[in-house]
C-alpha positions, 0 to 999 in steps of 0.5 A: 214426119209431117206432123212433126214438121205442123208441130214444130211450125206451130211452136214457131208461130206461137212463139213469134206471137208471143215475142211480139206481143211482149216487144209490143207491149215493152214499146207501150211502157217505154212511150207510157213512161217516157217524158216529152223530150224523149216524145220530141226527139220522135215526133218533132214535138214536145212541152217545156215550162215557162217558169220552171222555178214556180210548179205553180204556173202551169204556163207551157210551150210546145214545139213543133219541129220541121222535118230533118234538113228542111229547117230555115232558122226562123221560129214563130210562138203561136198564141192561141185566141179564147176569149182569155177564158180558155185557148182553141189549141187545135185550130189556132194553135197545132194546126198552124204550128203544123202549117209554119213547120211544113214551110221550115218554120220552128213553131211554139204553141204558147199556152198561157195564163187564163181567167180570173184568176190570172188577170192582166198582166198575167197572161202578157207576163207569159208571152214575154216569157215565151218570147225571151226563152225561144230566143234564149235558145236559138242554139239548141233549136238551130235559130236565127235570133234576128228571125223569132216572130210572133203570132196571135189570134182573137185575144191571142192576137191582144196578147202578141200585140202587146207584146210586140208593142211593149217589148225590151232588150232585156235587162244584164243585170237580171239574176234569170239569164232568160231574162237577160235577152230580148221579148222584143218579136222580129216580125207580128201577125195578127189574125182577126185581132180583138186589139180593143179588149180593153175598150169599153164600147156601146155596140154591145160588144165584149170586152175583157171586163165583161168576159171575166166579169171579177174586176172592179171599174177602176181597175178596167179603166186604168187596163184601158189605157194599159193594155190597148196596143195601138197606144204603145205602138213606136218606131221600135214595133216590129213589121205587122201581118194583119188579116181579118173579115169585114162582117166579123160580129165578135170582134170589130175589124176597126181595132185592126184598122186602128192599130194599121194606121197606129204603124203606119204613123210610127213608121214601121212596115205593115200589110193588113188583108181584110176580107169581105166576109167571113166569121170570127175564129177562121184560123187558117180559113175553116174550109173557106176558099176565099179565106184559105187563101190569106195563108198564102199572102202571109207566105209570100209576105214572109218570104219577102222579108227572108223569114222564109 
């Protein structure tokens, strides 16, 4: 009887191996095959196109949600620095998603058009685009339309500038019902900007040109006056965030300097945080403690404005 009863617990055991192994590996195929929306609605994270019309562009968003019931309406599209040579997803992109999304922020990684081949006013085309379809879908999301900002950082920075700076209500007449609604971000922040991409300078610092290396003289020089957003700043510029670091080598804190005093002239709300020292590319500080701290001065400025 008791090595029936050995028998028959084996059997079982067996069996309830063999049944998790076959749940086990159901549950890999169904995650293996399943699409991003599915992966979304799991993890609070998923991946749509931007220009789902042309496969050609590669050009995405990706969405990090707040946790169920602690979403406060306001969204932020995140754009990664790089150089416009490549994009550091995971310190300027996830990791930051992953801050605003804590604080009940809907975050969107925007990752853009890149290099040569995709020369200005490619990647600005992309951050417009990320801007109207966020908006765009302010229902499905649970947003406030009056509260989808706008960050960047390094030429991500550049980027969100220019589009803060060159933004419009959309046009009614557009067969794109996209792109009927506005680009226009209601709130901006930029860390440790590269606003001066497109200038030219004897300082041996880098700029759009010299990076890509592919466009002729005259084209960089008419991009000159094109894509500096200190020159399109105006009245209709949203409110501006600014952080940076005295002892930047990449990145001259004077284009920050620059572009504050360009908002202030015009008008529009700006607070601008300069650190003494600290290397390009601290994302949210790298450890720093001092750095770390400007996290919390973005909070707070936030809060302040009822973004968060």
């Amino acid at each position: 009887m008791f090595d029936v009863a050995v028998n028959f617990s084996r059997r079982m055991l067996t069996m309830m191996v063999v049944l998790a192994m076959v749940g086990a590996s159901s549950a890999i195929g169904q995650v293996a095959s399943a699409d991003a929306g599915v992966l979304g609605n799991r993890f609070g994270v998923s991946s749509m196109p931007l220009w789902s019309a042309d496969n050609s562009i590669q050009s995405t968003l990706t969405v990090f949600r707040p946790q169920a019931g602690k979403a406060n309406h306001t969204a932020v599209v995140i754009a990664p620095g790089g150089g416009y040579v490549a994009l550091t997803m995971n310190l300027e992109g996830r990791q930051v998603a992953d801050w605003f999304a804590a604080h009940g922020v809907t975050a969107f990684v925007l990752n853009y058009r890149l290099g040569g081949r995709n020369p200005y006013p490619q990647p600005l085309l992309d951050g417009q685009r990320a801007m109207r379809i966020v908006r765009s879908m302010s229902y499905e999301f649970h947003l406030d339309r009056d509260k989808i900002g706008l960050l960047g950082f390094s030429a991500g920075g550049h980027l969100a500038a220019m589009v803060a700076t060159t933004g419009d209500d959309g046009d009614p007449q557009a067969s794109d019902p996209i792109d009927r609604v506005s680009d226009r971000p209601n709130f901006l922040v930029l860390g440790y900007a590269w606003l001066n991409a497109m200038q030219p300078n004897d300082g041996g610092l880098i700029t759009y040109c010299s990076v890509l290396r592919t466009f002729p003289e005259d084209k960089c020089k008419a991009w000159e006056s094109l894509y500096t957003p200190s020159l399109h700043v105006s009245a209709t510029t949203p409110t501006t965030f600014l952080y940076g670091t005295t002892d930047d080598k990449t990145v001259p804190v004077s284009a920050s300097v620059d572009f504050y005093s360009a908002l202030i002239k015009a008008g529009v709300p700006a607070e601008m945080h300069l650190f003494r020292h600290g290397g390009h590319g601290s994302g949210l500080g790298e450890g720093d403690p001092t750095l770390e701290t400007w996290p919390t001065l973005l909070e707070n400025w936030l809060r302040a404005q009822g973004f968060l």
